[in-house]
N, CA, C and O atoms as a printed pandas DataFrame, in Angstrom:
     atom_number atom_name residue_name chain_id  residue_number  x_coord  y_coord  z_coord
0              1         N          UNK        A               1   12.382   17.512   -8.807
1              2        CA          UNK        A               1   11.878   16.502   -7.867
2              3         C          UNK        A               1   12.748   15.250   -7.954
3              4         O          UNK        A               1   12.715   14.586   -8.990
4              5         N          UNK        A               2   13.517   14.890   -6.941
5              6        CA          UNK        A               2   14.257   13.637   -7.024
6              7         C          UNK        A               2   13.499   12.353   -6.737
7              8         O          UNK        A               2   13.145   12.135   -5.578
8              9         N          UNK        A               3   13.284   11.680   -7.487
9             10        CA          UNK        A               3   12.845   10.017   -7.656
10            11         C          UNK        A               3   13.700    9.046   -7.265
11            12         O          UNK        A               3   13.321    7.875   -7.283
12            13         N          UNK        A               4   14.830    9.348   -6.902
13            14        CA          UNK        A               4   16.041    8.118   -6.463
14            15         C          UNK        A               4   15.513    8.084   -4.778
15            16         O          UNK        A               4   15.922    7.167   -4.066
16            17         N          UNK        A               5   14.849    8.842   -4.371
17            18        CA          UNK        A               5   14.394    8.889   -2.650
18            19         C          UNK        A               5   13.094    7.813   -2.415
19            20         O          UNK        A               5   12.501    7.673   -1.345
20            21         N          UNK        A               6   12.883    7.296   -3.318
21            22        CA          UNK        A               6   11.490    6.111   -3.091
22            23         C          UNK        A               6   11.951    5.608   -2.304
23            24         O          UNK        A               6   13.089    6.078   -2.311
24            25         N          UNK        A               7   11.887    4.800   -1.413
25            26        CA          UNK        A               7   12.095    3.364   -1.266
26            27         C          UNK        A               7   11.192    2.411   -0.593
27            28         O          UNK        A               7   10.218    2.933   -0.051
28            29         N          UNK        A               8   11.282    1.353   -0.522
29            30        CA          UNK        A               8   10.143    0.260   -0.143
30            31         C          UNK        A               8   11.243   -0.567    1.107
31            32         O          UNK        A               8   12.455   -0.665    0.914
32            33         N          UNK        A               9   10.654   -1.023    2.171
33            34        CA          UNK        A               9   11.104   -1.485    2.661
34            35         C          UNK        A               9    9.954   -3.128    3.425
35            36         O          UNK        A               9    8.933   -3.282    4.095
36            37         N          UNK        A              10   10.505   -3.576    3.066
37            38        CA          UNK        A              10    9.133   -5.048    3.389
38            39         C          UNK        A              10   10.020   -6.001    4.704
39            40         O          UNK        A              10   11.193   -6.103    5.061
40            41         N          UNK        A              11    9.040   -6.430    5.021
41            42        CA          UNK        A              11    8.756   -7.510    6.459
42            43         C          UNK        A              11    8.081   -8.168    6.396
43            44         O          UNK        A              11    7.128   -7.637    5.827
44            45         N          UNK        A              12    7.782   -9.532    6.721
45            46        CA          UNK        A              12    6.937  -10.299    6.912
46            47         C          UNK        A              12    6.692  -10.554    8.300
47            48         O          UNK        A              12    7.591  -10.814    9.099
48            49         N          UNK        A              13    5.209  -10.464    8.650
49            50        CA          UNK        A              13    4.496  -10.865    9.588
50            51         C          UNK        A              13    3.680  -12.259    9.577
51            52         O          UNK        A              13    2.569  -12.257    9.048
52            53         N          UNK        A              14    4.229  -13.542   10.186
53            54        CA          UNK        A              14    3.445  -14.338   10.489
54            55         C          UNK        A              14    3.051  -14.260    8.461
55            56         O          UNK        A              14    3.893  -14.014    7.597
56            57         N          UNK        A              15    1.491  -14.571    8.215
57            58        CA          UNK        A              15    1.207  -14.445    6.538
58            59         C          UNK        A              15    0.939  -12.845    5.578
59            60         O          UNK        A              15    0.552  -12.614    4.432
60            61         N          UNK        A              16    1.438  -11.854    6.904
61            62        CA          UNK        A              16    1.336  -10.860    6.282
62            63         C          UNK        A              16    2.441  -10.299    5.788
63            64         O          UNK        A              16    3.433  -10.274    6.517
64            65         N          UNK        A              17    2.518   -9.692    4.364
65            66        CA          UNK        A              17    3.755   -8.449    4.069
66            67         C          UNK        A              17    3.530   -7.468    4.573
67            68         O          UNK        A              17    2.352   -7.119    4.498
68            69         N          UNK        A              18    4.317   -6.705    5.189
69            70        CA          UNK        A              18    4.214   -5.356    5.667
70            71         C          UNK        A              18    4.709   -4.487    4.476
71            72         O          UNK        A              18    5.859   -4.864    4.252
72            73         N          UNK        A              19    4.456   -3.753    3.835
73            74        CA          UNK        A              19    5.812   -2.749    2.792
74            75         C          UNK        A              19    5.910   -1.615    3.113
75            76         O          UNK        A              19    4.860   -0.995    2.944
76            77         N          UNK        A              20    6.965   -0.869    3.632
77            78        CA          UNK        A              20    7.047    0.766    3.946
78            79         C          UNK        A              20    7.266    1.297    2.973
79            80         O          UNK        A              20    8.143    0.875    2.218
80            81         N          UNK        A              21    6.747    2.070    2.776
81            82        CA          UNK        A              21    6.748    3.144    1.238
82            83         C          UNK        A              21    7.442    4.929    2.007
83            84         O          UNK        A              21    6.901    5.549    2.923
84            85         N          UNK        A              22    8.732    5.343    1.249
85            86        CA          UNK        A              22    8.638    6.061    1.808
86            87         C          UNK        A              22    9.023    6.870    0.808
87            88         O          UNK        A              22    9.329    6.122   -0.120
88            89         N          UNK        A              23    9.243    8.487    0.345
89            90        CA          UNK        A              23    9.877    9.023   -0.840
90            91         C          UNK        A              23    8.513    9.647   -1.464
91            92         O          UNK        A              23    7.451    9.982   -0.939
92            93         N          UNK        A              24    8.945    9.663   -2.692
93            94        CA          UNK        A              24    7.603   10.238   -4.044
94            95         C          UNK        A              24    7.357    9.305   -4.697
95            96         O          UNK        A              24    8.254    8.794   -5.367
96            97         N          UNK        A              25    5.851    8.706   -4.706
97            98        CA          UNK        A              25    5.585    8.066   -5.256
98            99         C          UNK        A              25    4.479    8.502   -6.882
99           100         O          UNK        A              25    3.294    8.754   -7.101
100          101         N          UNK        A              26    5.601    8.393   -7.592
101          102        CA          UNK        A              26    4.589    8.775   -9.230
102          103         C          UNK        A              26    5.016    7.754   -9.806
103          104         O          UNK        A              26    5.492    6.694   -9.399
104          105         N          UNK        A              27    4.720    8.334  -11.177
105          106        CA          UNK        A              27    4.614    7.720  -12.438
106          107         C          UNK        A              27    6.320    7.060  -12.784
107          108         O          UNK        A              27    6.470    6.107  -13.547
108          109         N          UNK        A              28    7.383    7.682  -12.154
109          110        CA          UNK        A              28    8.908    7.234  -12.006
110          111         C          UNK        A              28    8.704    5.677  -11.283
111          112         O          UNK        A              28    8.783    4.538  -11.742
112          113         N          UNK        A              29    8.482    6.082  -10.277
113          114        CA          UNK        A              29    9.048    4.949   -8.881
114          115         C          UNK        A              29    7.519    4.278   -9.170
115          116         O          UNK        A              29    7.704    3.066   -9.285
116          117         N          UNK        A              30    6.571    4.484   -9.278
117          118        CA          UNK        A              30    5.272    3.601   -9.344
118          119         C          UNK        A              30    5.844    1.836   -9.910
119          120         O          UNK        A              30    5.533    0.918   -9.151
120          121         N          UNK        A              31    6.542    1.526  -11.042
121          122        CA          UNK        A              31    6.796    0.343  -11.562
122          123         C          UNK        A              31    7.507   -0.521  -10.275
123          124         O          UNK        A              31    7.268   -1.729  -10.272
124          125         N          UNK        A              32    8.505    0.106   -9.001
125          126        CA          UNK        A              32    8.813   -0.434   -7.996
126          127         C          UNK        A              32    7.747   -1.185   -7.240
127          128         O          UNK        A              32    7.637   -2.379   -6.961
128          129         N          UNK        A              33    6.990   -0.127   -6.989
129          130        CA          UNK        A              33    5.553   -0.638   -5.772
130          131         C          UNK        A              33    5.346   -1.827   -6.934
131          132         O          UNK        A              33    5.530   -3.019   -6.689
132          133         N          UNK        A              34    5.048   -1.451   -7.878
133          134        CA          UNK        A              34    4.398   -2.685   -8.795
134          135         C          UNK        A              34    5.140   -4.179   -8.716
135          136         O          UNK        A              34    4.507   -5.225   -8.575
136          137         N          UNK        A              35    6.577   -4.096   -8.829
137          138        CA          UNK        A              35    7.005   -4.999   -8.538
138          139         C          UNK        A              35    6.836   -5.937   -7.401
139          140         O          UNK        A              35    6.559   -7.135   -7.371
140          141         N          UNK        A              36    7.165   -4.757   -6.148
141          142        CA          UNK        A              36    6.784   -5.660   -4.848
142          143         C          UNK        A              36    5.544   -6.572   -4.768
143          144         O          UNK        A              36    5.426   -7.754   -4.444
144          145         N          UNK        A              37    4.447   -5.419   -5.263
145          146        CA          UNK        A              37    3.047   -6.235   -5.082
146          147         C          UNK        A              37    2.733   -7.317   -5.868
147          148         O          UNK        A              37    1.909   -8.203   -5.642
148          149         N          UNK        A              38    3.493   -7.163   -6.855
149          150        CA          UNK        A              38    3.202   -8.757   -7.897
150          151         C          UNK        A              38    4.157   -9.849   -7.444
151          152         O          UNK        A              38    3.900  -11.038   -7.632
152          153         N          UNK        A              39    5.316   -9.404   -6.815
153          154        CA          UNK        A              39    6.000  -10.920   -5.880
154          155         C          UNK        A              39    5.026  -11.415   -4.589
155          156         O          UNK        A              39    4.833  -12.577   -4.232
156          157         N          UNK        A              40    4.533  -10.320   -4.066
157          158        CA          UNK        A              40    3.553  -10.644   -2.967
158          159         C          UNK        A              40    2.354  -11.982   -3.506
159          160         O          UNK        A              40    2.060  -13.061   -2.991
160          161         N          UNK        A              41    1.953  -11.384   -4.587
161          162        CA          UNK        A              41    0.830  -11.871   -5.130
162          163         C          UNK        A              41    1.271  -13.371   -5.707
163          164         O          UNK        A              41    0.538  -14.360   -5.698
164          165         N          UNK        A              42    2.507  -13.320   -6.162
165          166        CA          UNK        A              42    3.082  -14.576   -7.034
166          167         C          UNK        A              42    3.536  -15.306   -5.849
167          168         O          UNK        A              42    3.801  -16.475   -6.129
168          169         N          UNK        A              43    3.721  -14.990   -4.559
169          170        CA          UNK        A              43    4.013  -16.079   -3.095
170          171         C          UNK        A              43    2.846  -16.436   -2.793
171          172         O          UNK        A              43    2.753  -17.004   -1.705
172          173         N          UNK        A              44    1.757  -16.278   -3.481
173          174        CA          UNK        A              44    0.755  -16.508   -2.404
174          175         C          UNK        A              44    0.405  -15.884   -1.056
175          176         O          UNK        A              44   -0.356  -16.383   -0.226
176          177         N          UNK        A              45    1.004  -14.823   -0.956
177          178        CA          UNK        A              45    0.310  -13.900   -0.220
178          179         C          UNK        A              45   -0.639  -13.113    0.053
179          180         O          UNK        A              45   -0.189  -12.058    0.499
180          181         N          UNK        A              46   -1.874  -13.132   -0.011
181          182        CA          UNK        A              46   -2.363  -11.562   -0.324
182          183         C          UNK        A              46   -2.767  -11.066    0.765
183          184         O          UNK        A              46   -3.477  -10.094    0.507
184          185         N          UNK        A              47   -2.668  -11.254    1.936
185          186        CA          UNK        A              47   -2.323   -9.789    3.191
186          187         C          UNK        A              47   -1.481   -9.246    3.044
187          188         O          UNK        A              47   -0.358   -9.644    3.353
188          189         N          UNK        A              48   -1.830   -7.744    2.328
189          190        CA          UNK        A              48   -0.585   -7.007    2.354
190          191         C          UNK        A              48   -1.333   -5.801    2.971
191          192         O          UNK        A              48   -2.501   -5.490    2.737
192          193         N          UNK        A              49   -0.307   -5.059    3.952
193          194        CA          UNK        A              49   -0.241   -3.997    4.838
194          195         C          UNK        A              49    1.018   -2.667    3.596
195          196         O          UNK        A              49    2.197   -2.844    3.289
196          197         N          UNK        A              50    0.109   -1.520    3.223
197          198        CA          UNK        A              50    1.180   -0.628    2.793
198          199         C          UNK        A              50    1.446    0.631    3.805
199          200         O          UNK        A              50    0.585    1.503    3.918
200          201         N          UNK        A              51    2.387    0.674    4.365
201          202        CA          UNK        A              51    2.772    2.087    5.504
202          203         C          UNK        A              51    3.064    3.111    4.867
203          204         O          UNK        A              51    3.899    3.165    3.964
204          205         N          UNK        A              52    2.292    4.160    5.353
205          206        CA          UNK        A              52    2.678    5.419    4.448
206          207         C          UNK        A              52    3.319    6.776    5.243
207          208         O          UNK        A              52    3.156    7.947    4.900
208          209         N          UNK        A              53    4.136    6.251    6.465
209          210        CA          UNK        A              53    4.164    7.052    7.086
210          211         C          UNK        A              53    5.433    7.713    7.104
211          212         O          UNK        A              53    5.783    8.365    8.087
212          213         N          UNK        A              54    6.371    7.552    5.758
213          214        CA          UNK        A              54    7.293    8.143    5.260
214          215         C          UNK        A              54    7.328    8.276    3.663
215          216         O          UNK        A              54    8.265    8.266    2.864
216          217         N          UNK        A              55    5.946    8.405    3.509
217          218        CA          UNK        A              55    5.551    9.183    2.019
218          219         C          UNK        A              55    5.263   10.122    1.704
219          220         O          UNK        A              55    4.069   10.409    1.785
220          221         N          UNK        A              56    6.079   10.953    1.254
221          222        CA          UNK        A              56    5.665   12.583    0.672
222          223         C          UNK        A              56    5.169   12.981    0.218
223          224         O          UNK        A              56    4.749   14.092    0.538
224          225         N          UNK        A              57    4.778   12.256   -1.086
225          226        CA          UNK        A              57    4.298   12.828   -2.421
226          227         C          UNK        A              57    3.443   11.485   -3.185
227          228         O          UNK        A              57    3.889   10.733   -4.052
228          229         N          UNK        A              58    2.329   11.473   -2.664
229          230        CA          UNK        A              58    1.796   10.346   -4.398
230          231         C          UNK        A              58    1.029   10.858   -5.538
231          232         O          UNK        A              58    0.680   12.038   -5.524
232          233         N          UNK        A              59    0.680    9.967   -6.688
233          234        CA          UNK        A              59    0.400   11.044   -7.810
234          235         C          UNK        A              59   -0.805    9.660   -8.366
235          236         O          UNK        A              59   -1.083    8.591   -7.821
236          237         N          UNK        A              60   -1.089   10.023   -9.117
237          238        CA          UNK        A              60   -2.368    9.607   -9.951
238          239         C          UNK        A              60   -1.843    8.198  -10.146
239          240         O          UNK        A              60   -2.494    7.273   -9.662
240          241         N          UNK        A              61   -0.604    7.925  -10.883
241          242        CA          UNK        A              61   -0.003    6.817  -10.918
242          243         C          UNK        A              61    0.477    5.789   -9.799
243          244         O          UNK        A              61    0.651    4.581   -9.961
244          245         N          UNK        A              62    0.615    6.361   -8.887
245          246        CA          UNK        A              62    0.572    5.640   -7.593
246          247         C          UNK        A              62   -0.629    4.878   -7.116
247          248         O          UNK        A              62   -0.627    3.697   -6.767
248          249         N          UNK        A              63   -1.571    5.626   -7.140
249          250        CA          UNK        A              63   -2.462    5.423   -6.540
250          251         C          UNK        A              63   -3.297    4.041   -7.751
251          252         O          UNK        A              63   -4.009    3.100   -7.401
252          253         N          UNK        A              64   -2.787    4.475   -9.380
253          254        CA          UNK        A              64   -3.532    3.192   -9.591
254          255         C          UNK        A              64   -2.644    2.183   -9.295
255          256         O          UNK        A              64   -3.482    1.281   -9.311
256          257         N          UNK        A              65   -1.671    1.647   -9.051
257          258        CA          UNK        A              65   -0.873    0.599   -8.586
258          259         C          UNK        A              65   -1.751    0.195   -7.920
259          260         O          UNK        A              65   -2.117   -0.929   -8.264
260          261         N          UNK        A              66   -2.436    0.746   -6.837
261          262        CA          UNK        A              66   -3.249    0.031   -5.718
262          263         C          UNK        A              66   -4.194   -0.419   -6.427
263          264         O          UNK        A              66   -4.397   -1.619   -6.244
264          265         N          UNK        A              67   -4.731   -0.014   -7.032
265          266        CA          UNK        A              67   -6.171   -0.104   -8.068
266          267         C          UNK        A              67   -6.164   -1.843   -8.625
267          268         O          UNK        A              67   -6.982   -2.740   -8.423
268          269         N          UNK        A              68   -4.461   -1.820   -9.631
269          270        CA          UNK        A              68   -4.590   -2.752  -10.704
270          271         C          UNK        A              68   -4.627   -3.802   -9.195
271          272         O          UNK        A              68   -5.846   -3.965   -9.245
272          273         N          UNK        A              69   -4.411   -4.219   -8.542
273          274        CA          UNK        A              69   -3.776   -5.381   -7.474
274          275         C          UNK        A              69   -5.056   -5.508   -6.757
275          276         O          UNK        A              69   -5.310   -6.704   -6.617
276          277         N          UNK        A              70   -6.022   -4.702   -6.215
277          278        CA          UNK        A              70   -6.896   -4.698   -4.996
278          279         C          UNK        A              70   -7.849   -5.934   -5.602
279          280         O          UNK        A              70   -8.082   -6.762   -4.721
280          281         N          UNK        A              71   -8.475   -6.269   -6.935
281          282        CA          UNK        A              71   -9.549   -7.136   -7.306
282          283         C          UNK        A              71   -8.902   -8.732   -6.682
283          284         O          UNK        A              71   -9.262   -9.587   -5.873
284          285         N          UNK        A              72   -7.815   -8.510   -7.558
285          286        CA          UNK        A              72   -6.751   -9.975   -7.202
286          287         C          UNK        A              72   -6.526  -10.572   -5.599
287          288         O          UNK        A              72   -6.666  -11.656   -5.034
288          289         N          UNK        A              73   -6.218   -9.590   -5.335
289          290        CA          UNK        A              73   -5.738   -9.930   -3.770
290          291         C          UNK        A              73   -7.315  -10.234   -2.802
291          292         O          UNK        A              73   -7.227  -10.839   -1.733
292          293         N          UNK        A              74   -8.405   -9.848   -3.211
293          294        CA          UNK        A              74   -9.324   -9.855   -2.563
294          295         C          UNK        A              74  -10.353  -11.252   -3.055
295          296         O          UNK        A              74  -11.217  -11.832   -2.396
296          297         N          UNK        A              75   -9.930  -11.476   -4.295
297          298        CA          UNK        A              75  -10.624  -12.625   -5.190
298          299         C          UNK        A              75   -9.915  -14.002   -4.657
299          300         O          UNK        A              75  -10.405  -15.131   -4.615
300          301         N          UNK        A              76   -8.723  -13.599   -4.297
301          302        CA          UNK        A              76   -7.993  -14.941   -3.249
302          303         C          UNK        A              76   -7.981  -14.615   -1.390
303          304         O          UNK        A              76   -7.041  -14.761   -0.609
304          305         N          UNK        A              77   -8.884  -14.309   -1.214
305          306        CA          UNK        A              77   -9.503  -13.974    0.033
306          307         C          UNK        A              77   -8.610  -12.940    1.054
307          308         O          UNK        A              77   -8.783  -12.872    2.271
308          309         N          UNK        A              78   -7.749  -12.257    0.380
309          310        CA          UNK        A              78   -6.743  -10.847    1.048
310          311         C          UNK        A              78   -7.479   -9.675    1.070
311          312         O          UNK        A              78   -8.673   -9.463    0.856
312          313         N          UNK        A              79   -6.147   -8.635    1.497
313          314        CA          UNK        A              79   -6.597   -7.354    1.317
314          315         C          UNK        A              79   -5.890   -6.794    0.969
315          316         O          UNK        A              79   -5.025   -7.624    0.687
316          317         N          UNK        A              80   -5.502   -5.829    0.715
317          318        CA          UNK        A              80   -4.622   -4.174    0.717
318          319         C          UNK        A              80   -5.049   -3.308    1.839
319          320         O          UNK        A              80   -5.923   -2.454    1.694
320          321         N          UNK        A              81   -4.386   -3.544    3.048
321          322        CA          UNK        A              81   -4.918   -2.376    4.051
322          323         C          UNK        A              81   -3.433   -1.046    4.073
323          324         O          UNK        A              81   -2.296   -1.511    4.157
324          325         N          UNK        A              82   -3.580    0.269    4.005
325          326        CA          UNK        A              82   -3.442    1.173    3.699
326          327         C          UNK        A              82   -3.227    2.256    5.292
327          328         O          UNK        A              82   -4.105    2.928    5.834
328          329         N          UNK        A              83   -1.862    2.108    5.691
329          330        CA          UNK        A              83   -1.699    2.549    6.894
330          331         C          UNK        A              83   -1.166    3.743    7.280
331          332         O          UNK        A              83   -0.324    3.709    6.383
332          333         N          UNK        A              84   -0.888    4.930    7.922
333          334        CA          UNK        A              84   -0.462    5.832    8.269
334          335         C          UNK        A              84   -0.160    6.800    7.638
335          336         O          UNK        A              84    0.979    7.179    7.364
336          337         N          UNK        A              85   -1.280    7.331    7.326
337          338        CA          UNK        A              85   -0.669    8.276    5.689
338          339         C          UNK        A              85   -0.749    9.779    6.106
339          340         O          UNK        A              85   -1.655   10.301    6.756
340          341         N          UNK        A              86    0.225   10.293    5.673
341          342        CA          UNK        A              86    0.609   11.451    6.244
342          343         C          UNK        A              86   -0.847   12.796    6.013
343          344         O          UNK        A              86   -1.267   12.588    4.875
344          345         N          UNK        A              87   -1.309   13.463    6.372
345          346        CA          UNK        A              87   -2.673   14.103    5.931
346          347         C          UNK        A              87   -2.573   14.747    4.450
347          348         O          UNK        A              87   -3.696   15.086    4.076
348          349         N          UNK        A              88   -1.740   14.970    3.660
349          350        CA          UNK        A              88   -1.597   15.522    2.211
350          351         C          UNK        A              88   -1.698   14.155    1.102
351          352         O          UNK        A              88   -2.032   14.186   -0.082
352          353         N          UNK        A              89   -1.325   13.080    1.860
353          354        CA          UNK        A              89   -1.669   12.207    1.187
354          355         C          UNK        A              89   -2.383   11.109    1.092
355          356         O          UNK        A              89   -2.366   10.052    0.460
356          357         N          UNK        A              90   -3.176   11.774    2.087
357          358        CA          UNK        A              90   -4.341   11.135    2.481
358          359         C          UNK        A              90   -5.391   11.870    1.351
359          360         O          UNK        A              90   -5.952   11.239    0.455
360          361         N          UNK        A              91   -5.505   13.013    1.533
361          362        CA          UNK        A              91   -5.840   13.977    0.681
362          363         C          UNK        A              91   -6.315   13.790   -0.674
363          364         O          UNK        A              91   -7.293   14.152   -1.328
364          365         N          UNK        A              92   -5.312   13.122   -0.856
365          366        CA          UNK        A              92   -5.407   12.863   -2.452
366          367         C          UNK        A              92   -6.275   11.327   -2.588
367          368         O          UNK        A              92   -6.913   10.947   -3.570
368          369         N          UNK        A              93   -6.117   10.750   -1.549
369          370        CA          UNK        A              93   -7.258    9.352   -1.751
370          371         C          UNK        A              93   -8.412   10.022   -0.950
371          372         O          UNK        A              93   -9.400    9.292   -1.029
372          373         N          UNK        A              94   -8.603   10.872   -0.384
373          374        CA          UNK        A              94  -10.031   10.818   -0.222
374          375         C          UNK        A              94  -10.833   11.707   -1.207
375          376         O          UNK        A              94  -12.040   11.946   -1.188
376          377         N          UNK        A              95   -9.824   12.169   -2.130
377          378        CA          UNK        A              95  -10.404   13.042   -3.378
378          379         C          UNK        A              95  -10.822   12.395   -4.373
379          380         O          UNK        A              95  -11.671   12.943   -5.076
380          381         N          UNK        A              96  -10.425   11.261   -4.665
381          382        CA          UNK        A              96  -10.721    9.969   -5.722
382          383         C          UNK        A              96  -11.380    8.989   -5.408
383          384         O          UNK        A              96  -11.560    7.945   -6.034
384          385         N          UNK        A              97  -12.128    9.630   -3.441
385          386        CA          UNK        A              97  -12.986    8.184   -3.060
386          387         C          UNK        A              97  -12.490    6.782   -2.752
387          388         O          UNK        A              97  -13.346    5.929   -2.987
388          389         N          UNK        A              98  -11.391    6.339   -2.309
389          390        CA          UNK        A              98  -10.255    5.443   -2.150
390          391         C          UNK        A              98  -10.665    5.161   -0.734
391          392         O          UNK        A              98  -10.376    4.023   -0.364
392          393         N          UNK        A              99  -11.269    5.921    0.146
393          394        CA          UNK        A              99  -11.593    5.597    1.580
394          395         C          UNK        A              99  -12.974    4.477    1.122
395          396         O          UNK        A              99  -13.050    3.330    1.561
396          397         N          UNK        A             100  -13.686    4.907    0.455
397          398        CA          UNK        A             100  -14.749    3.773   -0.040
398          399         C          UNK        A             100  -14.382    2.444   -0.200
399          400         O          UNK        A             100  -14.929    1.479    0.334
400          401         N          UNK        A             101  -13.243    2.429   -1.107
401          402        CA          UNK        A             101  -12.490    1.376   -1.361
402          403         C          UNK        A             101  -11.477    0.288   -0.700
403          404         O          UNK        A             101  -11.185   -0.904   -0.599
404          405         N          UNK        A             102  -11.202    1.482   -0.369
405          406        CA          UNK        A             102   -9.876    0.582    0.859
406          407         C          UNK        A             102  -10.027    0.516    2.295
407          408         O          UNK        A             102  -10.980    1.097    2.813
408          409         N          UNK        A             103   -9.215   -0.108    2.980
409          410        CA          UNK        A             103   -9.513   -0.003    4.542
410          411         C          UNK        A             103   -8.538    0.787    4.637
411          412         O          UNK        A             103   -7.538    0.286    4.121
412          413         N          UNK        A             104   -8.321    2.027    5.156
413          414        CA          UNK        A             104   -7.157    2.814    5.508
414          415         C          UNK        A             104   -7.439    3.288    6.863
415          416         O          UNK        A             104   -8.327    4.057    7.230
416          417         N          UNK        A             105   -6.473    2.659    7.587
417          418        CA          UNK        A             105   -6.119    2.955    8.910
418          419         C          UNK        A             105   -4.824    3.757    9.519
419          420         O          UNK        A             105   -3.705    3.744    9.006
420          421         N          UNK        A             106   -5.204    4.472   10.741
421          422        CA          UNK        A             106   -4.126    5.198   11.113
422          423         C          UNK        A             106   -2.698    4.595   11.824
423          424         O          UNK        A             106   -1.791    5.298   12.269
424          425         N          UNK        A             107   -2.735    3.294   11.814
425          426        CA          UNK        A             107   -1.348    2.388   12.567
426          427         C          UNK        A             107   -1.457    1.163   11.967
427          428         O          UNK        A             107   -2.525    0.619   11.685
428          429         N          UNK        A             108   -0.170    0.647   11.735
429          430        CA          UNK        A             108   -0.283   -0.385   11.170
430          431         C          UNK        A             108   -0.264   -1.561   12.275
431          432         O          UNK        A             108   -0.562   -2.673   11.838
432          433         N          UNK        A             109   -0.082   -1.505   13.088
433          434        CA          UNK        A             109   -0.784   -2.339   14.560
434          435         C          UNK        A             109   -2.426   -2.461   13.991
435          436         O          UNK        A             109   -2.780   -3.634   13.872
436          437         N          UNK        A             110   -3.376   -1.532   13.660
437          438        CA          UNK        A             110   -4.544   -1.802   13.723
438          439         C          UNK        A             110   -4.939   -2.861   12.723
439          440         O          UNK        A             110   -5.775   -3.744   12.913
440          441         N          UNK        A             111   -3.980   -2.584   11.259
441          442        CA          UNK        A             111   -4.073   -3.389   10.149
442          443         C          UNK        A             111   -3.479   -4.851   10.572
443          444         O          UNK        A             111   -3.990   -5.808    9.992
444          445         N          UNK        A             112   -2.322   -5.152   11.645
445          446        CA          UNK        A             112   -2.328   -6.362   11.575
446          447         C          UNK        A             112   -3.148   -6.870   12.244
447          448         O          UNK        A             112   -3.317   -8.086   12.149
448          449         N          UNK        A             113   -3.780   -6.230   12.978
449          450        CA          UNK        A             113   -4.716   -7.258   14.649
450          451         C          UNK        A             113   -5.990   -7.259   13.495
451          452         O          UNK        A             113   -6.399   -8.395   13.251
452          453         N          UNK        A             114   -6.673   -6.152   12.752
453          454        CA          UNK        A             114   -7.694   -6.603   11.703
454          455         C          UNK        A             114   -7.630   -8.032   11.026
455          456         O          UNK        A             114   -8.520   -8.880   10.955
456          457         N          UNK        A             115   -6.325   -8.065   10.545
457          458        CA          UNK        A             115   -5.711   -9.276    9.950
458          459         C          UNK        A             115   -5.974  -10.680   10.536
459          460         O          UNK        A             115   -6.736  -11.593   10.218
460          461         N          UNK        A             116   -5.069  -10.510   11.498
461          462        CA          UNK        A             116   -5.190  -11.442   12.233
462          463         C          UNK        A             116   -6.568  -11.862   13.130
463          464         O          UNK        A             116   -6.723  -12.788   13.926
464          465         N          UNK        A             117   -7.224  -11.123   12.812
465          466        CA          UNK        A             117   -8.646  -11.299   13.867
466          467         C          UNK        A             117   -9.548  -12.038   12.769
467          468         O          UNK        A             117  -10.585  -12.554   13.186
468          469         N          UNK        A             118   -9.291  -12.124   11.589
469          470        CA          UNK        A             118  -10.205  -12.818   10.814
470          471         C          UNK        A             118   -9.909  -14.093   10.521
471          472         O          UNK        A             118  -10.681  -14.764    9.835
């Protein structure tokens, strides 16, 4: 399984980060996402939008990345909205109950107008 295929690609919207996640995301490439989301968090950002609509593979470790960040970002009045995820890896968050948790939407158009509508 090659891990050099992650990559993150970020934008800013107006006060939102956008981040495209695209590749395998495990226990390798997981410390990346981590990075992004703790510069997000250290700008004072916390609307963050993650696109998943060039993600292959996530793993247990991925998924807590979202975990450690979601209290923080929401305790300074943000979110983590969770966009376009391919159906296998969707799969795997609705197996761990993550739809409970998160707002996961099918376009990331929906996540910014959510955004912006509040």
């Amino acid at each position: 399984m090659n891990n050099s295929n992650f990559k993150i690609e970020k934008k800013k919207i107006d006060d939102l980060a956008v981040l495209s996640i695209s590749g395998y995301l495990d226990a390798h490439t997981s410390p990346l996402l981590e990075q992004e989301l703790e510069k997000s968090v250290k700008d004072g950002c916390y609307k963050i939008i993650v696109n998943f609509s060039d993600l292959d593979y996530i793993s247990s470790a991925g998924l807590g990345v979202f975990m450690a960040f979601i209290e923080d970002v929401r305790q300074n009045g943000g979110d983590i909205k969770l966009t376009n995820m391919k159906e296998k890896v969707f799969a795997v968050f609705d197996l761990l109950g993550f739809p409970l948790l998160f707002d996961i939407l099918n376009e990331e158009d929906e996540a910014i107008t959510k955004f912006q509508g509040n």
